[in-house]
N, C-alpha and C positions, 0 to 999 in steps of 0.2 A: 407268423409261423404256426402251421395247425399243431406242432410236436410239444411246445411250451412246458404245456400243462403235465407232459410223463416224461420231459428228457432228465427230472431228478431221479425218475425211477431207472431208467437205462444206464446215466451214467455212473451209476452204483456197481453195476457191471452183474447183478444178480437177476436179468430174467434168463430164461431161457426159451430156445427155439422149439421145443420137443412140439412134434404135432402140427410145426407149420409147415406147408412145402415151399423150399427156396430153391428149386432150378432155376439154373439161369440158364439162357437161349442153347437151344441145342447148337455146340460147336463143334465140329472134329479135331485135331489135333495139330490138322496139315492146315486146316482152314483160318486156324488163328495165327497174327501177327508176333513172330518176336521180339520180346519185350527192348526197347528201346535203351541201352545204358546211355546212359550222356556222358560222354569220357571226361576222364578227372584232368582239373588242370591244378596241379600240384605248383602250392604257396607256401608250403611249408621249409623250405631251403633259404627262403630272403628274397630267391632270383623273381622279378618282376611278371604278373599273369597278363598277359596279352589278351584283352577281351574287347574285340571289334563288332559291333551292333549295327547290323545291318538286313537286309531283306534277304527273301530267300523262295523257296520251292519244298511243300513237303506234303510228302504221300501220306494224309491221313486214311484213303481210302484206296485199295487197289486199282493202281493205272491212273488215277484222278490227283492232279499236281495242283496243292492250295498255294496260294500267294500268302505267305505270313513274314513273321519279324523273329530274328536270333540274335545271339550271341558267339561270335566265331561257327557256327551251326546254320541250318535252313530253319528250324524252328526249337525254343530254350537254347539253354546256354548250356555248358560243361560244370559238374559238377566240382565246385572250388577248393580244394583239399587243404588245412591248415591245423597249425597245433599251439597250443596252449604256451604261454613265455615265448612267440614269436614275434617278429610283426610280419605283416602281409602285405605285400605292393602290386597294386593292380594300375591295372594300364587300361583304359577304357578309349577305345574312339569310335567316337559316332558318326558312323558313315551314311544316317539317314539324311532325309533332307527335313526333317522338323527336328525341334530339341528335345533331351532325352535327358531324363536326371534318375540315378540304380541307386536304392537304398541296399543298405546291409539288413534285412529285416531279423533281428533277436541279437545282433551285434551291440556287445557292452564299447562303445568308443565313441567322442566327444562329437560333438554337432560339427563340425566345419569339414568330417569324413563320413559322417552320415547316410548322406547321399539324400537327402528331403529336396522339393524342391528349389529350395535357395542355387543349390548347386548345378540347375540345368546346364546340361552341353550343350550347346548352339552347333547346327551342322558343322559338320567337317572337324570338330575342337576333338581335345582331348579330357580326360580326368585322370591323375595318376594320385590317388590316395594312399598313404601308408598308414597302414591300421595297425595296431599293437594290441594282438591278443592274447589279455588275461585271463578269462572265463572261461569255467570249466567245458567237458566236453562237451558238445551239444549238437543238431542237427538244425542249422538256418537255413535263411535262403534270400535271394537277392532278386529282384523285380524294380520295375518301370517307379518311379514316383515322382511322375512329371504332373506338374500344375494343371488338373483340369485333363489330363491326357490318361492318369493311371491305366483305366479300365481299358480302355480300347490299347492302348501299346502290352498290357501285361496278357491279353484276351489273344493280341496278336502273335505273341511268343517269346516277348521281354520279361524273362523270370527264369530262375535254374535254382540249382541245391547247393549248399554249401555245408561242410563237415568241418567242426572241430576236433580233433583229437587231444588226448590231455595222455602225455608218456608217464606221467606219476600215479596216473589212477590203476591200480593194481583191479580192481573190477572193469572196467574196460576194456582190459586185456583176457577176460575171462569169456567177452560175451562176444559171438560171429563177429567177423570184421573184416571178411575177405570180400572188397570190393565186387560188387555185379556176379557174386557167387552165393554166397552163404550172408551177404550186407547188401540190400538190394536197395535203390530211390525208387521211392513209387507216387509221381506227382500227379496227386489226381485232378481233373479240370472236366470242366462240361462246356460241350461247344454245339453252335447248330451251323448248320454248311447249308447255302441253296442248290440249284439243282445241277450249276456248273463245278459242285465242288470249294467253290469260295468260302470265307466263315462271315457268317452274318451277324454282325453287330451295329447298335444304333443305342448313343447316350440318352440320346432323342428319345426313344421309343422303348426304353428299358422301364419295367412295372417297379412303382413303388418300392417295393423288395429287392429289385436289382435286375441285373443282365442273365437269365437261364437259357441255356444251352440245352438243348435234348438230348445229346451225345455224349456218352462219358467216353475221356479218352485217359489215357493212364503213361505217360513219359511222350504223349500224343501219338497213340497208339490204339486202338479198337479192339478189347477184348483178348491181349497181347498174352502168350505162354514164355516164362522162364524156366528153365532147367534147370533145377536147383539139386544141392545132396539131401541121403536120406537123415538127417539132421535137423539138428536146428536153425532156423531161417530167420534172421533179422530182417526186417520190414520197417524201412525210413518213412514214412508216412508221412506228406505235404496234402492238404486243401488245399489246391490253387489255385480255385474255382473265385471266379470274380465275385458271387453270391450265395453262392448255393451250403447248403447244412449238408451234410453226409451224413448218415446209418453206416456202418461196415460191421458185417458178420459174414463166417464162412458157410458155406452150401451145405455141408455136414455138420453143425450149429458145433463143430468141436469148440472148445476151450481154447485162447492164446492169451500172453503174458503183456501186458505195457508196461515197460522200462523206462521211459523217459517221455517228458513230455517238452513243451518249448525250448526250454532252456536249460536241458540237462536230465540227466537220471533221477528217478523215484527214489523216496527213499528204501522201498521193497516194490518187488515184485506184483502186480494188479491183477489177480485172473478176470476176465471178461470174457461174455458172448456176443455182444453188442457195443461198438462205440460210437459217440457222436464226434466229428470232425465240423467247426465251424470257416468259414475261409480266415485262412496265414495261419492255422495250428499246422503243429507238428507235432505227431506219435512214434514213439519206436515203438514194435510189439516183437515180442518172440511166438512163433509159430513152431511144433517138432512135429516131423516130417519120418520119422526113423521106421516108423510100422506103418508106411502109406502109401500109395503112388503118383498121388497126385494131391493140393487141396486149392478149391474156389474161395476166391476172396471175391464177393458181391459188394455193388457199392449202390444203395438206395437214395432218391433225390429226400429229403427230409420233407418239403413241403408236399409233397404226392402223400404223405399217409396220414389220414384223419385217425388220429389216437385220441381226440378230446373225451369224447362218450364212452368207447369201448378199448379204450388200451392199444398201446404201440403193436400189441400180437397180431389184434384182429386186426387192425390198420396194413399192416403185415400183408397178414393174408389176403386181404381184401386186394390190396395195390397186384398180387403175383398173380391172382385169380379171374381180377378182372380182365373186360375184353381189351384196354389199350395198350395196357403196362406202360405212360411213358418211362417210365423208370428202369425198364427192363434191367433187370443186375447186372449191368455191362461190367467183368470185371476183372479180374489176374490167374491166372491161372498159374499155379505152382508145381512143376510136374518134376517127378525125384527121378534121380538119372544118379543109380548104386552104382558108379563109376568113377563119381566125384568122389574127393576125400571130405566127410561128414563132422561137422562139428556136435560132439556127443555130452561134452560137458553140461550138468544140470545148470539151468541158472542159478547165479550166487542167490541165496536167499535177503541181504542187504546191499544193497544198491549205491547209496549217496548217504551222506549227514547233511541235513537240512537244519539250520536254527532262525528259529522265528524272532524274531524283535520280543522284545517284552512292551507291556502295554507303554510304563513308565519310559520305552526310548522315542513313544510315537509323539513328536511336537508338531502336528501338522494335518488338520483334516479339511479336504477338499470334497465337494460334490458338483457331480457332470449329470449333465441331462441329456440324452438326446430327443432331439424334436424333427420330427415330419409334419409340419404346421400348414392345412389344408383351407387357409385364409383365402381372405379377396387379393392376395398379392398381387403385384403385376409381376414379379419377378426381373425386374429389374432393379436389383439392388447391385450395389458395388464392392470392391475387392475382391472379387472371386472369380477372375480370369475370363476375360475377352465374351466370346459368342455363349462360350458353356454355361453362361450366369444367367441368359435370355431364357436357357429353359427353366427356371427356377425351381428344380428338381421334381421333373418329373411330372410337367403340366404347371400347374399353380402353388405347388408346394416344395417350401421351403425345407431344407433341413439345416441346422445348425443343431449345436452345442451351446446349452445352456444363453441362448437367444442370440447367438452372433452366429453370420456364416464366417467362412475361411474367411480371412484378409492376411494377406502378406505383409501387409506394415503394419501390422498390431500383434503387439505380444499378449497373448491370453494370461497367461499364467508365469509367476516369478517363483521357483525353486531355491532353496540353498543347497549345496553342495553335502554329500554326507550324511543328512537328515534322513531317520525314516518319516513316511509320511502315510497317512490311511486317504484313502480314494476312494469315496462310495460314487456309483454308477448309476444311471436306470432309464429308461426309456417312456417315452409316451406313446410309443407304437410299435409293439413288437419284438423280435429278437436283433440283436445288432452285437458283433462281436468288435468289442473295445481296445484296440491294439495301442502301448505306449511305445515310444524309440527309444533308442540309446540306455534299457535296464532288464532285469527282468523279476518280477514282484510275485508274491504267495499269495492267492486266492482264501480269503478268508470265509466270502458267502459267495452264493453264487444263485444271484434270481432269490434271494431272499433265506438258502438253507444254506448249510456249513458243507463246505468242499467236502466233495467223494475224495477216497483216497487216490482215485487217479488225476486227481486237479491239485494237490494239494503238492506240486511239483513246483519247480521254478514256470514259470510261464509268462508272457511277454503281452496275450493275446487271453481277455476274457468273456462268456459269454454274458451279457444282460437280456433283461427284458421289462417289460411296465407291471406287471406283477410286486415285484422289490427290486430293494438296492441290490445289485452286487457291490461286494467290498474286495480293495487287494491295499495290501501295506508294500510300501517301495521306495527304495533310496537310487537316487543318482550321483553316480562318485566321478562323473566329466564334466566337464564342463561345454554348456552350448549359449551361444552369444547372442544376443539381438541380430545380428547378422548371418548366424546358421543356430538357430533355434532347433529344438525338439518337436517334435509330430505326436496329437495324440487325438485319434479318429477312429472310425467306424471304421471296418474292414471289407464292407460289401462297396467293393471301389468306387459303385454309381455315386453313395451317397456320397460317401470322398470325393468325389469330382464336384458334386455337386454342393459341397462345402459343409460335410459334417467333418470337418476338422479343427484344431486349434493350433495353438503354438506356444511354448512356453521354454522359458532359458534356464539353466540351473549357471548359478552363481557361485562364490565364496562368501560367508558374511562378512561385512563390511561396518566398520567403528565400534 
């Protein structure tokens, strides 16, 4: 990733835009696509979610009908609505003709509901898991995490949003929250279509770095306008992007607020001009809207801007000004309609209580490496899933964690129950964002510096690279068995498919 070297400077949230120019593509008004809500399918009553996975038809481009993959839907799934002291009962059937296993991705609950691939559905079967959720309020999301399949079913449209709500949090109720009005999903992904409109993907043939898409689509949507009040605007923010890094800054370099990151509320408010999105994070930002009529939210590819030499500005510039722009800002457009009723309340200035472990509670330090090992392999190595292991990721190279690929009959890693634990991280190629299951831990470093204050949130999903360790301290309070183990991988799916992942059970201690 050319960004590496200044994404400490950015996510600090202190440059600014002044001086650069960020149009994005001349659009009219009539010409862009309406933003896509994915309807809520409301878990919060007991009453069971009906969620049927199956193929479909959907208009990324005007008049041109893709062939993709949903969830009760032609492409994603419905937004899953639930709340805090409930449990949640989903009903899943798989009406494809290959098998299909849906993590809860940033869900605190025990391995055998999971949803990792232990759990695959075999055509035509069902999954009906009851999850019991404890965990404060938060913004998840559920995708594909079928063995060796992630990338290409989640790419195809097996992935949606899911919402916690927490009715005791007296700040919660402070901040937007009116669904697809003033609370909006906005799942970003990038995708490349050939010339019939199809999406073109190949495990096969995906770089190093992962599967990139030249297309940004946004709830799978092209450059999509919402109608929003003159107010405040909450913005649910997903990277769903199979690999790709996101930049996100508005067209007018204004000011907006991050509120919450993976796993919940900050514990204050973040002002930012730029953020980095790596894929499976999630941001809430506040946007105000009250003295404007419109505002662009651009989304830059992170590998398109060489910031090594000359800083993420000139990178900047360089990517808007040059002749191809593949990155062109494909991006949301916010348009204020003083017709709505406007949420005008300032942001609370305190957000969340976070307490950190003290050093004396940490009985537990682990270290993960990941590795892109560009040996004489033949790639044929074993336990990592049928034809997919032949390519041995990505031509001749392997990717593992800490010198194992996946295998399904091996447990990496043995947890107790309870424990906090410190994690150091790091890579020997690259950037790679670190996603653990079933918890969500505080980022202590990150690429070798001490968390920004907008990382310094619950978070589920961290970035490394071969520069330094990142560290995050983290307890799991379920239980996951040798028989539905915990997940803990890269997030740019190719590598996942291709077996940078591991497995590891949290336990009770025993004698």
């Amino acid at each position: 990733m050319s960004l590496t070297l200044s994404r400490r400077r950015f996510l600090a949230g202190g440059l600014s835009l002044t001086g650069v120019c960020l149009a994005g593509p001349s659009w009219s008004n009539t010409a862009r696509p309406a933003l896509p809500i994915p309807p809520l399918a409301d878990g919060t009553n007991g009453e069971p979610v009906d969620l049927t996975i199956r193929t479909g038809l959907w208009s990324f481009k005007p008049g041109v009908m893709t062939p993709t993959l949903g969830i009760n839907q032609d492409y994603l799934g419905p937004t899953i609505r639930t709340r805090r002291n409930t449990e949640l009962n989903l009903n899943y059937h798989n009406t494809l003709t290959e098998g299909v296993s849906v993590h809860g991705h940033g869900l605190h609950v025990p391995g055998n509901v999971d949803g990792g691939p232990q759990l695959e559905m075999p055509p035509g079967e069902r999954w009906q898991p009851t999850l019991s959720i404890v965990q404060p309020a938060a913004t998840c999301w559920y995708h594909s995490h079928t063995h060796g399949k992630t990338g290409t079913q989640t790419y195809r449209g097996l992935a949606g949003m899911m919402i916690i709500d927490d009715d005791d949090d007296a700040v919660s109720k402070e901040l937007p929250n009116r669904y697809g009005l003033d609370d909006l999903p906005v799942i970003i992904q990038d995708r490349t279509f050939d010339a019939a409109g199809r999406l073109v993907y190949s495990l096969k043939d995906a770089g190093e770095d992962g599967w990139f898409g030249d297309t940004v689509v946004i709830n799978g949507a092209m450059s999509p306008v919402a109608d929003v009040p003159a107010g405040k605007v909450r913005l649910r923010l997903l990277n769903g992007a199979n690999a790709r890094f996101y930049i996100l800054a508005f067209a007018d370099n204004r000011t907006f607020y991050k509120i919450a990151s993976d796993g919940g509320l900050l514990e204050a408010p973040v002002p930012m001009k730029l953020m980095e999105m790596s894929p499976g994070e999630r941001c809430e930002i506040i946007v105000d809207l009250s003295e404007d009529t419109s505002a662009e939210l651009l989304t830059f590819f992170e590998d398109d801007i060489d910031a090594e030499e000359e800083g993420i500005l000139s990178g900047l510039t360089g990517l808007l000004d040059g002749p191809a722009q593949p990155a062109a800002p494909a991006s949301l457009l916010l348009k204020v309609d003083r017709s709505l009723v406007a949420h005008t309340a300032p942001v609370p200035e305190q957000l969340a209580t976070i307490i950190r472990p003290s050093e004396s509670e940490i009985k537990q330090v682990r270290e993960f490496v990941l590795e892109m090992d560009h040996g004489e392999g033949d790639g044929s190595h074993t336990g990592h899933g049928g034809d997919h292991a032949a390519h041995a990721g990505h031509g001749n190279m392997n990717m593992t964690i800490n010198g194992a690929v996946m295998d399904m009959s091996v447990i990496n890693e043995r947890v107790e129950r309870g424990v906090w634990e410190r994690w150091r991280i790091r890579s020997d190629q690259g950037a790679h964002p670190f996603h653990v299951h079933g918890c969500s831990f505080l980022i202590e470093q990150m690429e070798g510096a001490n968390a920004t204050a907008d990382q310094r949130g619950w978070k589920d999903t961290v970035v490394l690279d071969d520069d330094d360790w990142s560290e995050i301290v983290v307890r799991f309070d379920y239980l996951a068995s040798e028989d539905y183990p915990y997940m803990y991988h890269c997030h740019i799916l190719e590598h996942e498919d291709q077996g940078m992942m591991g497995q590891f059970t949290v336990t009770d201690k025993t004698g």
